[in-house]
Each structure stands twice: as structure tokens, then as C-alpha cells.
mmCIF file as gemmi writes it, N, C-alpha and C atoms, coordinates in Angstrom:
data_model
loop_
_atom_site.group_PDB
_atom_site.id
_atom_site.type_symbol
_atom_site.label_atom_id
_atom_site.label_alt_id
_atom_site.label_comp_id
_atom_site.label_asym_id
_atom_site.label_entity_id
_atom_site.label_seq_id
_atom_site.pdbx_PDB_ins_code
_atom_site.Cartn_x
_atom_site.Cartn_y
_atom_site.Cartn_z
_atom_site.occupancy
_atom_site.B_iso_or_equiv
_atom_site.pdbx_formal_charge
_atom_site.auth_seq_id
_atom_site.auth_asym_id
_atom_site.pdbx_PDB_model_num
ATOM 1 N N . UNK Axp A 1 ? -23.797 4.653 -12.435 1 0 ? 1 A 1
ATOM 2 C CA . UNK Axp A 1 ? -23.019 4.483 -11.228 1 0 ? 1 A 1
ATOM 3 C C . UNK Axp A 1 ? -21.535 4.612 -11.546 1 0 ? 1 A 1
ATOM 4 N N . UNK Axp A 2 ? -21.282 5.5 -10.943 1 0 ? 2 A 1
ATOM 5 C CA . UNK Axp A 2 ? -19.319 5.809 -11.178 1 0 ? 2 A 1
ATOM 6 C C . UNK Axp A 2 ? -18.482 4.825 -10.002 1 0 ? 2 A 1
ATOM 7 N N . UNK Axp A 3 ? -17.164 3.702 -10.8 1 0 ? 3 A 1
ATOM 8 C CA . UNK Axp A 3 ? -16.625 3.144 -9.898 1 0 ? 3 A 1
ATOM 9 C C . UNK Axp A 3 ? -16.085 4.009 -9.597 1 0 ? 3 A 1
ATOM 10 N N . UNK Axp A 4 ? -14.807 3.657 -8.534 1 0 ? 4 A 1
ATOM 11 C CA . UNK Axp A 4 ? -13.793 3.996 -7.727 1 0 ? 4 A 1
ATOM 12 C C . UNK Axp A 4 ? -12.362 2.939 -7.941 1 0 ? 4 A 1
ATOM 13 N N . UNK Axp A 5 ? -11.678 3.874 -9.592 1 0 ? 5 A 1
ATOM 14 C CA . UNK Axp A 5 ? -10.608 2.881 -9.413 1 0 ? 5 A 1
ATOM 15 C C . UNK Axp A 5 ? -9.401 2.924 -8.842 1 0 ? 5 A 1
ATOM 16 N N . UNK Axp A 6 ? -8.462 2.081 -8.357 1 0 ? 6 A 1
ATOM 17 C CA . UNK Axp A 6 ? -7.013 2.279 -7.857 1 0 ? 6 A 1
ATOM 18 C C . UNK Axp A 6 ? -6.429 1.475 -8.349 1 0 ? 6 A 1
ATOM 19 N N . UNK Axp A 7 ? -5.12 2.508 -7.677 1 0 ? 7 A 1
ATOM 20 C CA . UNK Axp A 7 ? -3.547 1.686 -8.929 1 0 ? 7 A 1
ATOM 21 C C . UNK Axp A 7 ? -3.21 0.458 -8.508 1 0 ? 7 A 1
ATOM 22 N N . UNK Axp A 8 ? -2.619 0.058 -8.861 1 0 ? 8 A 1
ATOM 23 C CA . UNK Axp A 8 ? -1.803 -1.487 -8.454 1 0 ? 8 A 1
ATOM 24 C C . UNK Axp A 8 ? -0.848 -1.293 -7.28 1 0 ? 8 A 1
ATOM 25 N N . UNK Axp A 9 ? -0.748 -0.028 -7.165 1 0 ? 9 A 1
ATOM 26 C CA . UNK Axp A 9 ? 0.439 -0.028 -5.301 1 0 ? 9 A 1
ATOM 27 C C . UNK Axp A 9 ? -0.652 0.066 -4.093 1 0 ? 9 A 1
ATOM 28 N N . UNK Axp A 10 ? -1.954 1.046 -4.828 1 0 ? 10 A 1
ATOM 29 C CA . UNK Axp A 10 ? -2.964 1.207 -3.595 1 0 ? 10 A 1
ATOM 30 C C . UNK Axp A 10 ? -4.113 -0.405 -3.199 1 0 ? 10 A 1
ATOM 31 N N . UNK Axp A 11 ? -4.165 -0.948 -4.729 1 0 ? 11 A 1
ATOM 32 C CA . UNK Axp A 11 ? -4.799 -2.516 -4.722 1 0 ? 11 A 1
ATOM 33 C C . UNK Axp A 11 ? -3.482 -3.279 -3.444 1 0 ? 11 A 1
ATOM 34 N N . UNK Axp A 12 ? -2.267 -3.329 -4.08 1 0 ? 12 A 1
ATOM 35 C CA . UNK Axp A 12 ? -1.433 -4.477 -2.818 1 0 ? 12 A 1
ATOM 36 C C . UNK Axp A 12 ? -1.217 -3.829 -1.864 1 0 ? 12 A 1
ATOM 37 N N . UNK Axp A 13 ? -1.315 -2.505 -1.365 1 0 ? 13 A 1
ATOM 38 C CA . UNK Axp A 13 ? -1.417 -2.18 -0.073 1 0 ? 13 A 1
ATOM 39 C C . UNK Axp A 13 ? -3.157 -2.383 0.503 1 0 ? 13 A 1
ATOM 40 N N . UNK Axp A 14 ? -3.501 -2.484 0.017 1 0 ? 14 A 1
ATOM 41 C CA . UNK Axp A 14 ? -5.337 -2.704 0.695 1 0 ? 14 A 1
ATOM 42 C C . UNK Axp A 14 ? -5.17 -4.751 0.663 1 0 ? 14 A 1
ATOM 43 N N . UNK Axp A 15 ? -4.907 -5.446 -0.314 1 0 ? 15 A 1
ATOM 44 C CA . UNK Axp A 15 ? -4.918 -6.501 -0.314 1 0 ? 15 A 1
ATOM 45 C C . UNK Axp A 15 ? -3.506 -6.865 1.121 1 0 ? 15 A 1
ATOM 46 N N . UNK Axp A 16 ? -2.439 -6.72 0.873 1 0 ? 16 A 1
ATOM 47 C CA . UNK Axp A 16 ? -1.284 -6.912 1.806 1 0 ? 16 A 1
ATOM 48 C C . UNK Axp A 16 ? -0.456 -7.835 1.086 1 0 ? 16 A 1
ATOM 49 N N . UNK Axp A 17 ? -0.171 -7.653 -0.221 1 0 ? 17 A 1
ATOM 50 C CA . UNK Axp A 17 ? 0.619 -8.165 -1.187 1 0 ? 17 A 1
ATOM 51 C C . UNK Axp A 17 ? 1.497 -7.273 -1.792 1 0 ? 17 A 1
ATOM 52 N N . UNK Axp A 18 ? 2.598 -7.613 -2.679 1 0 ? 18 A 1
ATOM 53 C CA . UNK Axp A 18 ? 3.268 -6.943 -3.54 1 0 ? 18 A 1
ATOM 54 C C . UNK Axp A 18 ? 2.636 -6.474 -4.715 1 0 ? 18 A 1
ATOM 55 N N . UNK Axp A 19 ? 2.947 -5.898 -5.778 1 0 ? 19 A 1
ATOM 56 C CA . UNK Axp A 19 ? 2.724 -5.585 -6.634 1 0 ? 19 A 1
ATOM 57 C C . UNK Axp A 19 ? 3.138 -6.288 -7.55 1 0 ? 19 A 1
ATOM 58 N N . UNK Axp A 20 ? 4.334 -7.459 -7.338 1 0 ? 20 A 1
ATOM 59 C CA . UNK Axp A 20 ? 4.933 -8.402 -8.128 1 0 ? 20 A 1
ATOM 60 C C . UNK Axp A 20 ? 3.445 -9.701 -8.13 1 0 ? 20 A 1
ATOM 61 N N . UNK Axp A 21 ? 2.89 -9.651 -6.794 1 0 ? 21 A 1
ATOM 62 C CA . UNK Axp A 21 ? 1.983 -10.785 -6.693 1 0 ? 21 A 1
ATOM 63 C C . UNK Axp A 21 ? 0.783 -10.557 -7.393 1 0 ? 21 A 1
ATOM 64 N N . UNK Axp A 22 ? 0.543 -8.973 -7.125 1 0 ? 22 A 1
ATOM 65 C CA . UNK Axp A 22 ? -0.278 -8.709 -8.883 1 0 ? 22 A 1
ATOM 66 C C . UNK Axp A 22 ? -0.505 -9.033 -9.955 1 0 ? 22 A 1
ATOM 67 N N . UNK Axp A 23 ? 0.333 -9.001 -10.617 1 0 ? 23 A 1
ATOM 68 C CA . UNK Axp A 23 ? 0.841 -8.853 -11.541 1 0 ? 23 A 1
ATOM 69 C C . UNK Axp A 23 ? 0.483 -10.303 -12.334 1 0 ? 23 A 1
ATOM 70 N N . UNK Axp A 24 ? 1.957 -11.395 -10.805 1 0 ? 24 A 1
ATOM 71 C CA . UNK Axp A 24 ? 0.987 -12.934 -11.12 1 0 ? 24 A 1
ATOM 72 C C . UNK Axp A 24 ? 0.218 -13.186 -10.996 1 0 ? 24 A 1
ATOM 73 N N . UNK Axp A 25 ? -0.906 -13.163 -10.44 1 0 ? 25 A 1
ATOM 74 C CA . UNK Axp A 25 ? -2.498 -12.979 -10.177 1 0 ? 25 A 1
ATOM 75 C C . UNK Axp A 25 ? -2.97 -12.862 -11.477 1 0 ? 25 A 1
ATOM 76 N N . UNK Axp A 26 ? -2.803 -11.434 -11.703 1 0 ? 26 A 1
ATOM 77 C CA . UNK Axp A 26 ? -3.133 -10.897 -13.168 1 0 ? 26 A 1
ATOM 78 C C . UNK Axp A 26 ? -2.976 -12.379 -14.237 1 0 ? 26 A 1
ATOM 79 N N . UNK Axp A 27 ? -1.601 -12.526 -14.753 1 0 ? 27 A 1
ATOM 80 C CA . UNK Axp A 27 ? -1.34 -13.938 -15.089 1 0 ? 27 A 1
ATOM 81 C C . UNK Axp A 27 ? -1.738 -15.134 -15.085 1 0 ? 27 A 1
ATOM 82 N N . UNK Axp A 28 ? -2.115 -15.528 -13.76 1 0 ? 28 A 1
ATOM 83 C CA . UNK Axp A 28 ? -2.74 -16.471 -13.456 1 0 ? 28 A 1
ATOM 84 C C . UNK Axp A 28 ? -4.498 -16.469 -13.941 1 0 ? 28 A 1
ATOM 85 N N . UNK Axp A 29 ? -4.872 -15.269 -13.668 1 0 ? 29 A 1
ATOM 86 C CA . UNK Axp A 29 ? -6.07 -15.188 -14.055 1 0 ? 29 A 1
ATOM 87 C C . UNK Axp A 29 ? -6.321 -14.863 -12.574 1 0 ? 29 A 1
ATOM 88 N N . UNK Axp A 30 ? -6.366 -15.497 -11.279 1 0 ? 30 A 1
ATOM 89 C CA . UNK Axp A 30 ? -6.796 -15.089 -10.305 1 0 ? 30 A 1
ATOM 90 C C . UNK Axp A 30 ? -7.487 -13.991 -10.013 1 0 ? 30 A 1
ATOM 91 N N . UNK Axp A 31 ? -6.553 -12.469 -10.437 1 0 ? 31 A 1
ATOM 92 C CA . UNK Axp A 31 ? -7.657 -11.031 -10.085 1 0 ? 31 A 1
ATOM 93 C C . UNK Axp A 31 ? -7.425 -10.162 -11.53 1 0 ? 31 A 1
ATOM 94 N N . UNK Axp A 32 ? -8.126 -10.216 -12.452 1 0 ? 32 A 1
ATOM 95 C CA . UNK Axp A 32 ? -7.652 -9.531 -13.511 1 0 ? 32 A 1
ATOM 96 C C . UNK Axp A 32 ? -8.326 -8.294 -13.377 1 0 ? 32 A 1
ATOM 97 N N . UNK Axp A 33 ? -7.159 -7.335 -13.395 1 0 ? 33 A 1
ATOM 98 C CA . UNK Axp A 33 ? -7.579 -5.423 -13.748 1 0 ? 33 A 1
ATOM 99 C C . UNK Axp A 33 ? -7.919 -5.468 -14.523 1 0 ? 33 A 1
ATOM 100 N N . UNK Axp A 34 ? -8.682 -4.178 -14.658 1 0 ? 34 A 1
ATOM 101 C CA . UNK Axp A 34 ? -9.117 -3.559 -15.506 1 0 ? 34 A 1
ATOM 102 C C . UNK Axp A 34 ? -7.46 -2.511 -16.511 1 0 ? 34 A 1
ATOM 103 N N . UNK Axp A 35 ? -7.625 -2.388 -17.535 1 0 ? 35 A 1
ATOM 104 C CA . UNK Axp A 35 ? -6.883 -0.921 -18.062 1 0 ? 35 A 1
ATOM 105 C C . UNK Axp A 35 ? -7.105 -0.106 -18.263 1 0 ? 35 A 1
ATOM 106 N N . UNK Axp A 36 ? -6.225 1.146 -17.885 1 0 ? 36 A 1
ATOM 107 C CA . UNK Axp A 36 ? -6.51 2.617 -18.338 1 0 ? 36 A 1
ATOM 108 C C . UNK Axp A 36 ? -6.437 2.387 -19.615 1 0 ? 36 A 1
ATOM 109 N N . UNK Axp A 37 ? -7.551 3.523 -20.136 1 0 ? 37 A 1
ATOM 110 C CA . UNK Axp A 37 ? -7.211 3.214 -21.293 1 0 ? 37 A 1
ATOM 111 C C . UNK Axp A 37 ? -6.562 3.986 -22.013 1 0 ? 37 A 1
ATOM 112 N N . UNK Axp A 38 ? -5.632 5.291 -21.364 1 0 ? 38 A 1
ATOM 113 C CA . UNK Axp A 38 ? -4.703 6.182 -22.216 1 0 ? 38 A 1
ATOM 114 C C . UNK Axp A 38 ? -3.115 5.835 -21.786 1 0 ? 38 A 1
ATOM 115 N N . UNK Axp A 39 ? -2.768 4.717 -20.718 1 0 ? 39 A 1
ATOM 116 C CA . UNK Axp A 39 ? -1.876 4.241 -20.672 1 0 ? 39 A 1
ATOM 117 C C . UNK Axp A 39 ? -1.18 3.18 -20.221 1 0 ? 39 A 1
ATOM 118 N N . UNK Axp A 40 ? -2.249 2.503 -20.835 1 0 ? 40 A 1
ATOM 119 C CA . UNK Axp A 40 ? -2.76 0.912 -19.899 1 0 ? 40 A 1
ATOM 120 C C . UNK Axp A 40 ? -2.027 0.118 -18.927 1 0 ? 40 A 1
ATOM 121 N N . UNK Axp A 41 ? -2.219 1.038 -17.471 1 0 ? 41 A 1
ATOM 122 C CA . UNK Axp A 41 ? -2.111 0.718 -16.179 1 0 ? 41 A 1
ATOM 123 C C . UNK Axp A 41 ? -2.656 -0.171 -15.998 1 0 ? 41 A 1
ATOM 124 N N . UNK Axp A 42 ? -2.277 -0.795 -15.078 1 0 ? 42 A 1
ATOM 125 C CA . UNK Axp A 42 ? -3.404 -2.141 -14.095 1 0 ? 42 A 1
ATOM 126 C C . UNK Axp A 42 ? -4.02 -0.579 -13.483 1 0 ? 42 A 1
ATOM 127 N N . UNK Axp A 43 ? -5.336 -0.615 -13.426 1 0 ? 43 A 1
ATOM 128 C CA . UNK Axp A 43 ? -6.16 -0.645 -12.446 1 0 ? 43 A 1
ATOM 129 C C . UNK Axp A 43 ? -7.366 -1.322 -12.116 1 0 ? 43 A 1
ATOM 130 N N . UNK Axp A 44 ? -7.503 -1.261 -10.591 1 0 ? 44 A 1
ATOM 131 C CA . UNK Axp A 44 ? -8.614 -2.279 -9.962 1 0 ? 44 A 1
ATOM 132 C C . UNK Axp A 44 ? -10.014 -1.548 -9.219 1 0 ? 44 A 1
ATOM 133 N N . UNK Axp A 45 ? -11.253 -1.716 -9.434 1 0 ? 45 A 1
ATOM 134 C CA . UNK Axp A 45 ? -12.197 -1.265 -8.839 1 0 ? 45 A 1
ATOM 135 C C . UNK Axp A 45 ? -12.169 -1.6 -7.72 1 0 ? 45 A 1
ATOM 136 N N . UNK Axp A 46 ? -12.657 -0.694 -7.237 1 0 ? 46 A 1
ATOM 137 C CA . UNK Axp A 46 ? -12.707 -0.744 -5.605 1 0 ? 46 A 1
ATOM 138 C C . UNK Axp A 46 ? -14.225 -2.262 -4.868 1 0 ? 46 A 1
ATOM 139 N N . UNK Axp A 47 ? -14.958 -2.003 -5.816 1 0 ? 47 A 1
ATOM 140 C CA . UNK Axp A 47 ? -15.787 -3.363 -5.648 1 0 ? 47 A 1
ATOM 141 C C . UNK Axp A 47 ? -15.342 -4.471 -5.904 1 0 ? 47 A 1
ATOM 142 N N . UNK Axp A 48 ? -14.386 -4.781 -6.746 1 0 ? 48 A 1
ATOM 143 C CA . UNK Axp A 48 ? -13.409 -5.677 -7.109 1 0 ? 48 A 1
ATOM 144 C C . UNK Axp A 48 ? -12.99 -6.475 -6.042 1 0 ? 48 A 1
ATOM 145 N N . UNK Axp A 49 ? -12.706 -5.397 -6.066 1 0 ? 49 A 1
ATOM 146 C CA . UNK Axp A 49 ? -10.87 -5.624 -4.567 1 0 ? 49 A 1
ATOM 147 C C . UNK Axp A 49 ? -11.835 -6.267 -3.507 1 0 ? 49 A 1
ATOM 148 N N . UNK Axp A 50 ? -13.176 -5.697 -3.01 1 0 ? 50 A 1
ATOM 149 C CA . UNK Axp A 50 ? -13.978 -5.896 -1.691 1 0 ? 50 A 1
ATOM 150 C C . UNK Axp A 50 ? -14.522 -7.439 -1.768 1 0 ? 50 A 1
ATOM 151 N N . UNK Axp A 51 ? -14.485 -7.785 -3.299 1 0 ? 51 A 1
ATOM 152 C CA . UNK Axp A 51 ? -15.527 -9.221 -3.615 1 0 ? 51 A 1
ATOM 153 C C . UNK Axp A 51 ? -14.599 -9.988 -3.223 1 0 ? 51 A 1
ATOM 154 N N . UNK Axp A 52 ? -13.325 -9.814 -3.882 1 0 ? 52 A 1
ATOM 155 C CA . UNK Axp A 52 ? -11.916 -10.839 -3.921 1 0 ? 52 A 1
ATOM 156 C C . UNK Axp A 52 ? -11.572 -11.134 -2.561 1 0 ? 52 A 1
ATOM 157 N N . UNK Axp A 53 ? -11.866 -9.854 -1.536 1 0 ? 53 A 1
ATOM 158 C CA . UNK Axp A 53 ? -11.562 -10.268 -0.205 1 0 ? 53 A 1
ATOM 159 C C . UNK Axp A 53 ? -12.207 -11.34 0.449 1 0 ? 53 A 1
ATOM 160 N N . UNK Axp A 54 ? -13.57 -10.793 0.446 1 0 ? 54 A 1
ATOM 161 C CA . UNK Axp A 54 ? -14.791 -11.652 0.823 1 0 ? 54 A 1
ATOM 162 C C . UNK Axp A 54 ? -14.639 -13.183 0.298 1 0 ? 54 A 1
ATOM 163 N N . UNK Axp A 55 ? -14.52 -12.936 -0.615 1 0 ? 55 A 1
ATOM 164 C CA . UNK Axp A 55 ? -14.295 -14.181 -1.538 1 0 ? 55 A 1
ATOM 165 C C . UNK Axp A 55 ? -13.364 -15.352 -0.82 1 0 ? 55 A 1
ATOM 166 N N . UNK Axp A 56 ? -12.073 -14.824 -0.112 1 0 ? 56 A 1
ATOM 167 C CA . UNK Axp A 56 ? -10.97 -14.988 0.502 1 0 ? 56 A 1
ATOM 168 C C . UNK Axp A 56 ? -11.228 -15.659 1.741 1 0 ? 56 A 1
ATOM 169 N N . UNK Axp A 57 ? -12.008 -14.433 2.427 1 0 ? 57 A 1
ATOM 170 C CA . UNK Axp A 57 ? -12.297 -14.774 3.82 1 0 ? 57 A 1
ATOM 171 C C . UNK Axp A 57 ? -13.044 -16.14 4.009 1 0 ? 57 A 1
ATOM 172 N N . UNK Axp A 58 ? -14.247 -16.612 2.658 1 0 ? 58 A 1
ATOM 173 C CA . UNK Axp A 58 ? -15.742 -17.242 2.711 1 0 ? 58 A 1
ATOM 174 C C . UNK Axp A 58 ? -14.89 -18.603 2.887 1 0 ? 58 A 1
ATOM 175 N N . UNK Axp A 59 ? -13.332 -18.327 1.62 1 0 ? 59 A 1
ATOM 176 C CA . UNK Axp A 59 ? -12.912 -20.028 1.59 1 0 ? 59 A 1
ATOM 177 C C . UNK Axp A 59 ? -12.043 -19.932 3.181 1 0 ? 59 A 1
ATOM 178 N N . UNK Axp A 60 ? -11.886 -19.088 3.794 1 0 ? 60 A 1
ATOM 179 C CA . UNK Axp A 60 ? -10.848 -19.27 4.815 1 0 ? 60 A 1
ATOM 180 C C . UNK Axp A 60 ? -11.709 -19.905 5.833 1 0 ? 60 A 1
ATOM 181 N N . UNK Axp A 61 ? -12.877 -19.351 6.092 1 0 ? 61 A 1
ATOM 182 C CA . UNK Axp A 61 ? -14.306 -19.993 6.922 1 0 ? 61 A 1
ATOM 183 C C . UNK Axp A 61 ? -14.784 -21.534 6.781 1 0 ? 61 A 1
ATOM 184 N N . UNK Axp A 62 ? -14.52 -21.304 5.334 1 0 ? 62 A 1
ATOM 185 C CA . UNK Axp A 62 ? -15.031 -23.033 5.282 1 0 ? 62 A 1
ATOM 186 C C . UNK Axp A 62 ? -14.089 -24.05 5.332 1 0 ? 62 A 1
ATOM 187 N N . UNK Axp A 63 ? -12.888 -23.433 5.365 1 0 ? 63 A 1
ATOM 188 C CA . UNK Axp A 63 ? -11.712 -24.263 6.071 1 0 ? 63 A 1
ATOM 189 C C . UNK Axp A 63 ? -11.554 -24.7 7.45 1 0 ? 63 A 1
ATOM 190 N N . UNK Axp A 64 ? -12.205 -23.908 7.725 1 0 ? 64 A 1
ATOM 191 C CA . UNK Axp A 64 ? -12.241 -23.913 9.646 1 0 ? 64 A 1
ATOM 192 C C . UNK Axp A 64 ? -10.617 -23.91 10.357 1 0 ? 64 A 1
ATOM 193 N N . UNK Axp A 65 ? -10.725 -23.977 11.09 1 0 ? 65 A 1
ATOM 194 C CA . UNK Axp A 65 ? -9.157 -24.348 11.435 1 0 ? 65 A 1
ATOM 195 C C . UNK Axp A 65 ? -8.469 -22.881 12.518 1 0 ? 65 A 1
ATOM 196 N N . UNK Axp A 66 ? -7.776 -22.945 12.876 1 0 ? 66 A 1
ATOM 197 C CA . UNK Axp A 66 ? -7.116 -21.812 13.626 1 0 ? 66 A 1
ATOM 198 C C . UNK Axp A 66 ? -6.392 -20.955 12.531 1 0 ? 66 A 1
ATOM 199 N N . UNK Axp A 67 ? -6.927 -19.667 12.953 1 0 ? 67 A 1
ATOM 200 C CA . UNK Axp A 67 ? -5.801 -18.546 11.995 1 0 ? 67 A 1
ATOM 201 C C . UNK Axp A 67 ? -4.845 -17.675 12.994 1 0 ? 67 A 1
ATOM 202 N N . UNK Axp A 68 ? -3.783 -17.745 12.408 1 0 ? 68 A 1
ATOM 203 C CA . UNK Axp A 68 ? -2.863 -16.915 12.84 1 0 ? 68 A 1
ATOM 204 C C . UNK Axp A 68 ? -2.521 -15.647 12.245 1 0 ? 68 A 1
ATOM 205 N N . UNK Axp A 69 ? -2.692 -14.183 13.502 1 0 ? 69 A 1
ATOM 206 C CA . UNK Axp A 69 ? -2.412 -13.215 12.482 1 0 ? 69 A 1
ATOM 207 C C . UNK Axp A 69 ? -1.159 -13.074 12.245 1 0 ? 69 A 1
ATOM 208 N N . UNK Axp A 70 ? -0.286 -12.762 11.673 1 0 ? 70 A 1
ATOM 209 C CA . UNK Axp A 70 ? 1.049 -12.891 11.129 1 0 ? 70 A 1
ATOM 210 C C . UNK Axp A 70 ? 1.492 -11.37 11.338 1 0 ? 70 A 1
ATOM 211 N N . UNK Axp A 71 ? 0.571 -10.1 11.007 1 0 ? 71 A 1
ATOM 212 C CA . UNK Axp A 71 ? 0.995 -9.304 11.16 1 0 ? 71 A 1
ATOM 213 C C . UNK Axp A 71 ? 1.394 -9.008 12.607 1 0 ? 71 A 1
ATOM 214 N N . UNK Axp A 72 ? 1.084 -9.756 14.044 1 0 ? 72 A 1
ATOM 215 C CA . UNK Axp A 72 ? 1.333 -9.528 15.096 1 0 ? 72 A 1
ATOM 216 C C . UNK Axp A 72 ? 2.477 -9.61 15.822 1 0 ? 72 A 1
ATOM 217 N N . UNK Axp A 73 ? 3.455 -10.945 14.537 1 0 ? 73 A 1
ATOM 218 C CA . UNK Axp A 73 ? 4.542 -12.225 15.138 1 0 ? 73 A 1
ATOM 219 C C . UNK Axp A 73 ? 5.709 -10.545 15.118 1 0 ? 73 A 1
């Protein structure tokens, strides 16, 4: 099975973060890339990125509570 990887500008534009918040993530441990391995880029699988969301959404659900979309304000 062949992933589908992307760079670290196409990961925080699909996530809706910076690339600085990457990075800390990365750091933190939170979402660790993968590396190229001829010039060791962050990159992130595309199944990755989809779990981390989910992942996101499952704790936002079991929070309950009102969400506000922000991108609307």
C-alpha cells in the first residue's frame, strides 16, 4: 500500500495551523512526521493527518459544550 505524503505548509493548511505550530507539536511529541529521507523534511501522511483530526474532533465530542466556528467571526 503506497501512502500519500505532504509537506508541512500543505499538513497546516489542511490542519488550520501554522507551520511554527508544527513544528511545536513535532516537539512536543503531539504529531510527529515522518522524514524525507534525502533531505529530511517534515513530512506527514495523509492517514496521519485524518487520525489526528478525528482524534480532535472524538475529544471535542466528549467535551460537549457549544462550539464556535471562528472562521465565520
Amino acid at each position: 500500500m503506497e501512502h500519500k505524503y505532504l509537506s508541512i505548509k500543505e499538513t497546516a493548511q489542511i490542519l488550520g495551523v501554522t507551520t511554527l505550530t508544527l513544528r511545536n507539536w513535532d516537539k512536543k511529541g503531539t504529531l510527529t512526521p515522518y522524514r524525507n529521507p534525502v533531505n529530511n523534511y517534515r513530512v506527514y501522511r495523509r492517514d496521519q493527518i485524518d487520525s489526528f483530526m478525528r482524534k480532535i474532533e472524538n475529544s471535542k465530542n466528549k467535551r460537549g459544550g457549544r462550539r464556535i466556528d471562528i472562521s465565520m467571526v
